[in-house]
Structure formats: C-alpha cells, structure tokens
C-alpha positions as CSV (number, residue, x, y, z in Angstrom):
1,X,9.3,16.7,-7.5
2,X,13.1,17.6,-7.0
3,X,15.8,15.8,-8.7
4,X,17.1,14.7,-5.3
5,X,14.7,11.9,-4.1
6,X,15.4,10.2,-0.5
7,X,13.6,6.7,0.4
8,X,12.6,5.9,3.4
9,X,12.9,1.9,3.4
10,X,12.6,-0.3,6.6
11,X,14.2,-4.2,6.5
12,X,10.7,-6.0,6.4
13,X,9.5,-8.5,3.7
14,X,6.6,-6.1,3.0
15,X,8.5,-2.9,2.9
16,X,7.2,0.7,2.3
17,X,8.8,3.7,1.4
18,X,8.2,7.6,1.3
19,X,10.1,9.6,-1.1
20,X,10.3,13.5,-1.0
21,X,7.8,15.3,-3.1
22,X,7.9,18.6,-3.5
23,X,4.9,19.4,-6.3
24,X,4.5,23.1,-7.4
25,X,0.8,24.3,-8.7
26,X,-0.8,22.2,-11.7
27,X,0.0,24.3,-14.9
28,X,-2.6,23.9,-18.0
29,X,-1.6,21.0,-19.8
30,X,-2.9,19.2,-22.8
31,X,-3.9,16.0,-22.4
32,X,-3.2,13.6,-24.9
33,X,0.2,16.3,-25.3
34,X,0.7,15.1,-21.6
35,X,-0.6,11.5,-22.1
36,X,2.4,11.2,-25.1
37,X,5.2,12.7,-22.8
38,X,5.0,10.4,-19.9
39,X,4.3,7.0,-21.8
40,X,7.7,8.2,-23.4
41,X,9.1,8.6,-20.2
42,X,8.1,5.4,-19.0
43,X,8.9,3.8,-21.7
44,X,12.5,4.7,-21.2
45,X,12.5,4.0,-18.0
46,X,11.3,0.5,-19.1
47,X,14.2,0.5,-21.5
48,X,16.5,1.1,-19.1
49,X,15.7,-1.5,-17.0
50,X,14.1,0.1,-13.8
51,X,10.8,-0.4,-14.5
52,X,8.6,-3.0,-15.7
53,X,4.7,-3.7,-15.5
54,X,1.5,-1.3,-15.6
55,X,0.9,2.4,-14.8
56,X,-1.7,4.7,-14.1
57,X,-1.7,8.3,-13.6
58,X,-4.7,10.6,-13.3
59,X,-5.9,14.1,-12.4
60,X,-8.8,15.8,-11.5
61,X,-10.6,12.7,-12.3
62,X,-9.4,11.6,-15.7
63,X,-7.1,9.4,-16.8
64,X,-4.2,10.5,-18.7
65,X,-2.2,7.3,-19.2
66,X,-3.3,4.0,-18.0
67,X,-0.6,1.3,-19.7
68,X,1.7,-1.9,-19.6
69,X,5.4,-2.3,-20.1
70,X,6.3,-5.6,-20.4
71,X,5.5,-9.3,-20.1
72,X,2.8,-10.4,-17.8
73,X,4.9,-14.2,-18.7
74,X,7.7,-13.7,-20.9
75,X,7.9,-17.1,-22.1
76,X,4.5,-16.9,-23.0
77,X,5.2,-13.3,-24.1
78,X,2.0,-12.2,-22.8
79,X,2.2,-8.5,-22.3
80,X,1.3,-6.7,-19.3
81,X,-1.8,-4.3,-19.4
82,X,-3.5,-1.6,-17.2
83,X,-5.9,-5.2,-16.4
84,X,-2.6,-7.5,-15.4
85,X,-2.8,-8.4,-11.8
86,X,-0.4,-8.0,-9.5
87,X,0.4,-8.7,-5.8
88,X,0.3,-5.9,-4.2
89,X,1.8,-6.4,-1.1
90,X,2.2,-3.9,1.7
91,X,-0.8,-1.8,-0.3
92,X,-3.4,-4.5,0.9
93,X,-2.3,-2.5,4.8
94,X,-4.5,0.4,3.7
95,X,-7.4,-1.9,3.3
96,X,-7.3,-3.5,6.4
97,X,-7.0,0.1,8.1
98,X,-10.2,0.9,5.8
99,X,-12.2,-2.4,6.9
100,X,-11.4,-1.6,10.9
101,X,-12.6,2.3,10.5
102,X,-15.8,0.6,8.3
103,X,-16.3,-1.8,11.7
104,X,-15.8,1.5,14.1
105,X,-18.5,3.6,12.0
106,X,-21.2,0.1,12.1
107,X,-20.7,0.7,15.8
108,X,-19.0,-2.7,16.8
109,X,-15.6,-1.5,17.6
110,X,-13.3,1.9,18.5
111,X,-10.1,2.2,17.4
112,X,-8.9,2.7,20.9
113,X,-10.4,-0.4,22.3
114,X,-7.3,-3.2,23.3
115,X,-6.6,-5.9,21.1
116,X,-7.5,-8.9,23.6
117,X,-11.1,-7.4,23.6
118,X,-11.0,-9.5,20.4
119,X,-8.9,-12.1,20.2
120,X,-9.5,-15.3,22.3
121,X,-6.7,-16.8,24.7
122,X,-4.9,-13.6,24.2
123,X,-1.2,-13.5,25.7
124,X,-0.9,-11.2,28.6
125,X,2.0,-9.1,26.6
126,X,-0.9,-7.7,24.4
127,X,-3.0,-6.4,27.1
128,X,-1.8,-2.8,26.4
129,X,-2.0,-2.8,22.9
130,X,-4.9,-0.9,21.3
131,X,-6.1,-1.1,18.0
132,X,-4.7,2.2,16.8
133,X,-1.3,0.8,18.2
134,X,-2.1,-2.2,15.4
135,X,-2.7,0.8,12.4
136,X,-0.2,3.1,13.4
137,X,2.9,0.6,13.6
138,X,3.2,1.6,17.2
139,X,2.2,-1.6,19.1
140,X,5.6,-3.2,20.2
141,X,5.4,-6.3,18.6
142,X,8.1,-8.1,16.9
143,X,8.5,-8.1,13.1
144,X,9.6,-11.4,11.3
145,X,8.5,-14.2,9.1
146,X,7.3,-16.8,11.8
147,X,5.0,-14.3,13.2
148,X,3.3,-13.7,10.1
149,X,0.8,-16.1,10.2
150,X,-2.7,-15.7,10.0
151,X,-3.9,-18.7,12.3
152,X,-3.7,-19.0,15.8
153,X,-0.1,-20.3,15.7
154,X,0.7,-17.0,15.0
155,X,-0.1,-15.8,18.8
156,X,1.8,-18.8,20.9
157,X,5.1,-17.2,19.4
158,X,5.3,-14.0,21.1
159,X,7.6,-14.1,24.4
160,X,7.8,-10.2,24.7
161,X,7.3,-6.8,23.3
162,X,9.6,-4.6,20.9
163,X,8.7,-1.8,23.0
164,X,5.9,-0.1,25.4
165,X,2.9,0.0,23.4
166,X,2.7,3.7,21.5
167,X,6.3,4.5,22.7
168,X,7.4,5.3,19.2
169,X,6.7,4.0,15.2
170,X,8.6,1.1,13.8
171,X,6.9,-0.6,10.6
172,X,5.7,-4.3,11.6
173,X,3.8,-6.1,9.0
174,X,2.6,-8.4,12.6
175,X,0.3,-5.6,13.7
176,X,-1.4,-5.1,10.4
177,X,-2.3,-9.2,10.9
178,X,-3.6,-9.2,14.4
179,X,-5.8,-6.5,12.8
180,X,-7.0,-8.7,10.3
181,X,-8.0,-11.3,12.9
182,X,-10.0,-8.5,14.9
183,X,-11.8,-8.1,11.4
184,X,-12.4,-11.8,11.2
185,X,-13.4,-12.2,15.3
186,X,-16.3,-8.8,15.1
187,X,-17.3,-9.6,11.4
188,X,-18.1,-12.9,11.7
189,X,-16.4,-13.4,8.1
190,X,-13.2,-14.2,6.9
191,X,-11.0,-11.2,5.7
192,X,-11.1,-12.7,2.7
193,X,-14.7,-12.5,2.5
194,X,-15.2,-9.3,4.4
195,X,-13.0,-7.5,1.5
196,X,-15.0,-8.7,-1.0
197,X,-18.6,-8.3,0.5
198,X,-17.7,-4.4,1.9
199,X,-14.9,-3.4,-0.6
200,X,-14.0,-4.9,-3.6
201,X,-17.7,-5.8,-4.6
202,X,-19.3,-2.7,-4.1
203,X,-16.3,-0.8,-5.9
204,X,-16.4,-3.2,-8.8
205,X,-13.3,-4.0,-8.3
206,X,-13.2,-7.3,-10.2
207,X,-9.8,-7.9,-10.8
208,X,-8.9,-7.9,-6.8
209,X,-8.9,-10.1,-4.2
210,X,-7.1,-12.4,-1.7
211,X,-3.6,-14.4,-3.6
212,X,-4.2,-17.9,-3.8
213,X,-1.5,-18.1,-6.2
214,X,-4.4,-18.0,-9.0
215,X,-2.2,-18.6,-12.7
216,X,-3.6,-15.4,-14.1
217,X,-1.6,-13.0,-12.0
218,X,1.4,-11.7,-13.8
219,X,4.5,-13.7,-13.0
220,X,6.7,-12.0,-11.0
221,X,10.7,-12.0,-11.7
222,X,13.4,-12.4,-9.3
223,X,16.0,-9.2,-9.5
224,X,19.2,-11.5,-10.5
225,X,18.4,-13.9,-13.8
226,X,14.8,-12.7,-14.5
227,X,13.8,-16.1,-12.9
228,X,9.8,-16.5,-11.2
229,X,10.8,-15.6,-7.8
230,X,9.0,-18.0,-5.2
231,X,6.2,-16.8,-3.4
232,X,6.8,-17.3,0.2
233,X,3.9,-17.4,2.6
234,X,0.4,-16.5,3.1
235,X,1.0,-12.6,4.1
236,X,-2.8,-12.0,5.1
237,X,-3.8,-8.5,6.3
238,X,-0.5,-7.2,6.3
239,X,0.2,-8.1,2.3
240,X,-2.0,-10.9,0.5
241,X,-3.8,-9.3,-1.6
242,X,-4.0,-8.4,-5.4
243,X,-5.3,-6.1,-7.8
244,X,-4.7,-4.5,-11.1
245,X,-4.0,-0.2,-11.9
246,X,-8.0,0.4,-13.0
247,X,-9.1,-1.3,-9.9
248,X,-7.1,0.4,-7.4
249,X,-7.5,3.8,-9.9
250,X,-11.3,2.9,-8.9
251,X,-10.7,2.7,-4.8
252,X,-9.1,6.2,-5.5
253,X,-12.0,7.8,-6.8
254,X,-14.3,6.6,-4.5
255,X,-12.1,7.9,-1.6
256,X,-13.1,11.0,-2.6
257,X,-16.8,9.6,-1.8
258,X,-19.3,8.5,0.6
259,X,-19.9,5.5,-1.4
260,X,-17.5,3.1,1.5
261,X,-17.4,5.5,4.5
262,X,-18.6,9.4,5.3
263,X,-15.5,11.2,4.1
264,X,-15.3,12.4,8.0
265,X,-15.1,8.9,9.3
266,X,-12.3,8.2,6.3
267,X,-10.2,11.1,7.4
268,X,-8.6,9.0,10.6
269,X,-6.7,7.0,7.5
270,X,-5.0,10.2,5.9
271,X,-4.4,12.2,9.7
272,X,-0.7,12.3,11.1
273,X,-1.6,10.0,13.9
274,X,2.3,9.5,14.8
275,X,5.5,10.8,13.1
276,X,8.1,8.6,11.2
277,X,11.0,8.8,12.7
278,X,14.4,10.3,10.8
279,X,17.7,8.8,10.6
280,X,16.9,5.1,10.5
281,X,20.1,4.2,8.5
282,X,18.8,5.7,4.6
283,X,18.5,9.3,4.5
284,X,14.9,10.4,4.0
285,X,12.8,13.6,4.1
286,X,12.2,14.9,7.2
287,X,8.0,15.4,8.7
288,X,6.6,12.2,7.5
289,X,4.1,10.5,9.9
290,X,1.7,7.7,9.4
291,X,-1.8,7.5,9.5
292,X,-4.0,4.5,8.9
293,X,-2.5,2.7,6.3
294,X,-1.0,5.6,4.2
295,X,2.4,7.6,4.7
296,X,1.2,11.1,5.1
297,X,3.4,14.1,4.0
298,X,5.1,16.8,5.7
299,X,3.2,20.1,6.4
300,X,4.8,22.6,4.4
301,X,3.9,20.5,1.3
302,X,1.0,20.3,-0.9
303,X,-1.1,17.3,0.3
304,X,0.5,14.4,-0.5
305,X,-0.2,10.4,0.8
306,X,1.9,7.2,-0.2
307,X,2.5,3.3,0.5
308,X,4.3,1.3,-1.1
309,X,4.3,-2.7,-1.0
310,X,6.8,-5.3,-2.1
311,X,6.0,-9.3,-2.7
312,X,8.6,-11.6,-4.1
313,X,8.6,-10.7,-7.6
314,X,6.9,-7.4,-7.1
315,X,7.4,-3.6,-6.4
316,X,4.4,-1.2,-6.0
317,X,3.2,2.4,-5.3
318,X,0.3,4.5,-5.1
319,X,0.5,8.0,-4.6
320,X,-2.4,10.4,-3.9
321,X,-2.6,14.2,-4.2
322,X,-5.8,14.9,-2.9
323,X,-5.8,18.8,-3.9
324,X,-5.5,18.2,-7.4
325,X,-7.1,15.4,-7.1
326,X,-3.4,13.4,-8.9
327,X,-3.1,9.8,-8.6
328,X,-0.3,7.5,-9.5
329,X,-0.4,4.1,-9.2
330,X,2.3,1.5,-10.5
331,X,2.5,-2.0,-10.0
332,X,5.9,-4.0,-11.1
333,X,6.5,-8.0,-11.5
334,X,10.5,-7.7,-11.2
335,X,12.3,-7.5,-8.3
336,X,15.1,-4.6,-9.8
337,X,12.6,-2.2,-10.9
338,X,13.2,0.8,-8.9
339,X,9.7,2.7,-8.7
340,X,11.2,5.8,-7.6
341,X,13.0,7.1,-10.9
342,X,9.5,7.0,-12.6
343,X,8.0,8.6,-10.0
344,X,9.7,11.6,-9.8
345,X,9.4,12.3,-13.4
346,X,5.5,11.6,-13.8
347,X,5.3,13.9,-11.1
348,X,7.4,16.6,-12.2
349,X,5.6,16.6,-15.7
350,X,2.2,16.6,-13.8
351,X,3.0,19.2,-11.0
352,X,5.0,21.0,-13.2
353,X,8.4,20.9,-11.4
C-alpha cells in the first residue's frame, strides 16, 4: 500500500470509506517474525493516539495477529481483546446484502424485483425502485436520521426522490433499511431473527448479533474528552449490529465457502454493479464501484474489497484480499482513531510494499 492514502468519506452517520491500495505479490514471510512486527506497529499507532480497540489480520487462512489495544471500560480498566464486542455499524450493510442474495437463491425473491412487491401501503415514489437499487446505493431516496427507522413510520416521511431510481450512486444508509424490511415481509422473521437463524448461528458466530445496548459491548469514546459517546438510534439493516474480530475473521473464511451460499450465487456481492463516483469534495482513488455490500477495487489492482462502518463511539474496517486469501479486520471504540494509518502499514508489511 502506497504512502499516499486518499479516503473516500460520504456525510452519513454510518459512513464508509475506500482508501487506495496498491498491494504488490506476497513475499515469504515468517510468521511469528511477521506476527511481532505488526503488533509493534499497532501498538504505536495505539500510542500515538490513532488507534484503539482489537485487530485481526490473516493470510492464506491463518491467523497472524489477532489482539486488543486498549480498554474495553477504562474506568473499569478492562482491556480490549480479539473477543470485545463492538458495534459495527455500516459493516452490518454487507449482511443484509448477504441475507437478500440467501432469499433470491431459496427462490422467494430477485434482486430486480421492485421494492412495493414487498412492502405494504407502499408510497407511490418507490414504485421504480428495485431491490438492487436498495444494495447498490442507487435508489433515490433521501439520506437522514428521521428516515432511519425500522417501523412503518419510517415510510410516511418520504415526499420525493433524491433522484431517478439507478441514475447514479450516492451512499444512503435508508435503502440498506427498506431492505431489511423486505427481509422481514418474505422471511416471515424479524432481521434480528433471520441473522441469527441463517448467519450468525450456523457460522458460530457467538459473539454477534443485533445492539440492544447489552453492557458487555466495549464502551465506546466520544473523539473530544474520551467521554461514552451516546448511542443514538436503533440503525437496523443499515448499521445495528455487533460483533467481535474472530467472529467476523470466521464470516471471512466461510466466504470462501459453500457453507452460506454457492460461491456463484455470492459473487453478485463482490461484482462492480455500479461505479463510485470521483470528486465528491475529499480526493479519492479513482475506479472504485460498489457491489452488494462491499466497496470493490479498481481493475488494474490485485483483488481487493472494503467497508467500513462508524457508530457513535466506533470506527471499523474489514478488508478482504481474496487472491491471497488476506484479511484485515479492525474494530475501534473511540471516535479519533483514524483506521487508515494502520491500515496502510499492516498492508505494506503483508503485501510487501
């Protein structure tokens, strides 16, 4: 990864971003040689103040370093650990874009069918939209914190569209919910329930689920005094969920898998279904698009997928190199880490820039 990192970063409470990686081919490392240089690295960047809570990084299907940095409660000076929980936020999209594809391959919905196949009373601005509009962040509809509900209040609020339907990409965390509501309306189950029955169960993902505030979730810090920043909102399918670094470490691995969906039927999530646009105001790397769920890089690169999420009090990001088969996955409970710094150098000492 270059020294020169650009973020793409978009004004929504759930935010994402897609820095530029550049990886060159995996040199021969030693492990535990390897597994020492980046907890030092990462320890200084938690020294330094831009990063704070638990890492994972893995290749080839081993883990190299799987650690906490940090307090899970600092008054209680618990520390955090590669089994902390954290909100994840706008990482909980990719498993909303998994749960519609699982729905689509059970035969009892396509992608391209419209959104008020599903949803009852629907409001006659949403006859366009299809639900690949929802997973692509090309639907049209509004972005904003009194839209992101996940009862039926939620619909009675829209007056108009952003934009024609599929026109162009601009991040919405409001289409990632009216997904989540399809999932409820063809599953019969809550999305709460349907993550756990179809996902996080079968995965053993034990130390995931749905945020109901639950006290054993490290606290997360506000960016100015280190106070516990206030958790505001239920954000649903766009952003409610949390999980810890061996648990999503685990949905990694079995992306590589049949064990959810055929690999053929997974491939819509990591397939450039519509660029990102350049020059929205914070210079970025150019041939980005979006898939389902995950940022997809450009071309000319090694593979490379990303999303990132942010929650009051959090900052995380999971990166995926499927042709070495890399993963790196951090989750933060402060607000002023900046993931970005540790990403560039894990990556660098992994794909030996």
């Amino acid at each position: 990864m270059k020294a020169t990192t650009f973020v793409l970063l978009f004004a929504v409470i759930l935010g994402a971003c897609a820095p530029a990686v550049t990886p060159a081919a995996t040199p021969a490392q030693d492990p535990k040689a390897l597994a020492t240089e980046l907890d030092a690295l990462v320890q200084q960047d938690y020294e330094a103040g831009v990063f704070e809570g638990s890492v994972l990084v893995a290749r080839h299907g081993e883990v190299i370093l799987s650690k906490g940095y940090g307090f899970a409660d600092r008054d209680q000076k618990t520390p955090n650990t590669p089994q902390s929980k954290y909100r994840i936020g706008s990482l909980t999209k990719q498993f909303t874009a998994l749960a519609i594809l699982m729905l689509q391959a059970r035969g009892r919905l396509n992608v391209q069918d419209k959104l008020c196949t599903y949803i009852p009373n629907c409001p006659e601005i949403f006859q366009p939209i299809t639900l690949h509009h929802l997973l692509t962040h090309t639907s049209g509809a509004p972005n904003g914190t009194q839209y992101n509900q996940p009862g039926d209040k939620m619909l009675s609020k829209y007056a108009s569209l952003v934009f024609p339907p599929g026109e162009k990409w601009v991040y919405t965390d409001v289409g990632y919910n009216l997904a989540g509501k399809v999932i409820e309306a063809v599953s019969g189950q809550s999305y709460e329930a349907f993550m756990q029955q179809n996902v996080f169960e079968p995965l053993q993902m034990s130390s995931t689920g749905y945020d109901h505030q639950q006290p054993d979730i490290a606290k997360g810090y506000a960016a100015a005094q280190g106070e516990i920043a206030q958790v505001n909102g239920d954000w649903y399918a766009a952003g409610a969920l949390y999980s810890t670094v061996e648990d999503l470490y685990r949905y990694d691995q079995a992306l590589y898998t049949d064990r959810l969906l055929p690999r053929s039927a997974l491939s819509a999530m990591f397939t450039a279904q519509m660029p990102v646009p350049d020059g929205l105001g914070i210079p970025h790397p150019k041939g980005w698009a979006y898939g389902y769920g995950w940022f997809i890089g450009p071309d000319d690169e090694p593979r490379v997928w990303y999303h990132g999420g942010m929650a009051s009090g959090y900052r995380t990001a999971l990166w995926r190199f499927p042709d070495s088969q890399t993963a790196i996955i951090q989750l933060g409970n402060h607000e002023a880490v900046i993931l970005v710094p540790t990403e560039e150098a894990i990556a660098d000492k992994l794909l030996g820039n």
